[in-house]
Structure formats: structure tokens, C-alpha cells
C-alpha positions as CSV (number, residue, x, y, z in Angstrom):
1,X,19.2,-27.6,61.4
2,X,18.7,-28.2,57.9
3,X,17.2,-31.2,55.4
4,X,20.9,-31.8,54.2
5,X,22.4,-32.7,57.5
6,X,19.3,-34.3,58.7
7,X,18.8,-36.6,55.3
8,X,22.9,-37.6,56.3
9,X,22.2,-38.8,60.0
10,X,18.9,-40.6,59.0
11,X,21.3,-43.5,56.9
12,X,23.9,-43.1,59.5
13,X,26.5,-41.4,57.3
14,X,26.7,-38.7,59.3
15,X,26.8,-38.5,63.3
16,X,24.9,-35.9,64.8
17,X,26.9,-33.0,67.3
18,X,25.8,-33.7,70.8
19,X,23.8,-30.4,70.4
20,X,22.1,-31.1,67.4
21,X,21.4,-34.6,69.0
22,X,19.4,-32.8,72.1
23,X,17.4,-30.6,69.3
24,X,16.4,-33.3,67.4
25,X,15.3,-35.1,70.7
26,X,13.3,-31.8,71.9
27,X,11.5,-31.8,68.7
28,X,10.6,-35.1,68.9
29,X,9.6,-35.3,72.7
30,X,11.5,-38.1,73.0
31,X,14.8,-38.4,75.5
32,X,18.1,-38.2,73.6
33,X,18.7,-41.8,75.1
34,X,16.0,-43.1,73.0
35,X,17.5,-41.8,69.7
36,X,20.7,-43.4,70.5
37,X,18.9,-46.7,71.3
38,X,17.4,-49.6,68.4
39,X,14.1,-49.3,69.7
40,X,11.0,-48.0,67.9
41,X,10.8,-44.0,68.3
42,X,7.7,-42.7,69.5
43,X,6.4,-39.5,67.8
44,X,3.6,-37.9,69.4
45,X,2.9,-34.8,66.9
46,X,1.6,-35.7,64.2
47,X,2.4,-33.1,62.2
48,X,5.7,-33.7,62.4
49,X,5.1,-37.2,61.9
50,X,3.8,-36.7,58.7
51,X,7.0,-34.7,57.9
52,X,9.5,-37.5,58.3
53,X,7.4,-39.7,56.9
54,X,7.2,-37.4,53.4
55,X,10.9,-37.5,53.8
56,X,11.5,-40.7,53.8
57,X,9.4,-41.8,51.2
58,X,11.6,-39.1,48.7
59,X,14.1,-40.0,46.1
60,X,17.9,-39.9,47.0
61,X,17.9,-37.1,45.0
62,X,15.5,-34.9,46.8
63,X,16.7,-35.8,49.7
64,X,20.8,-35.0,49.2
65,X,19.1,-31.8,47.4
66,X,17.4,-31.0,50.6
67,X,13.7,-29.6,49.1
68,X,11.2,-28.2,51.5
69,X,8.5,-30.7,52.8
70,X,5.3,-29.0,53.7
């Protein structure tokens, strides 16, 4: 999966496939239910906590442009 369709579900423009839902989940360690859901996600590795949280804090522009995070 890559930063452009995942900076397009994180807004809600875009809907994730079913598939790509269970993926996202899996990395995560969360259940697929509880990405679907309102409630707070719990991430439990931190690297990749640190990730989405780089991600989030970049422009629009580097996000539709999809850059790498490290």
C-alpha cells in the first residue's frame, strides 16, 4: 500500500478495499472492527506510531505527493 492511498483514507475521501482494510488492521494490531468504529485506536508499536504521527503533522502537499517518512 502506498502514502497516496493511505493520505486519501486518513480524511475519508477515499474508502479503503475490504483487503486493504484487513492490512491496515494487521499492521496496526488492531481488529478491522475497531478501524471502522469512532473510538480511539490503540497503537502498540511505537515505531509505527511515530510514523503516522510524522504523517499527520505534514503539509497537504507532502502528503498528496506521498514523500517517504523515515
Amino acid at each position: 500500500m502506498n502514502n497516496k492511498s493511505l493520505s486519501r483514507y486518513e480524511p475519508g475521501s477515499s474508502i479503503p478495499p475490504a483487503d486493504a482494510l484487513k492490512n491496515i488492521a494487521d499492521a496496526l494490531g488492531v481488529s478491522s472492527d475497531a478501524l471502522l468504529n469512532d473510538d480511539t485506536v490503540s497503537i502498540k508499536d511505537k515505531e509505527l506510531l511515530k510514523k503516522f504521527q510524522a504523517i499527520q503533522n505534514m503539509s497537504e502537499e507532502d502528503k498528496s505527493s506521498g514523500n517517504k517518512v523515515s
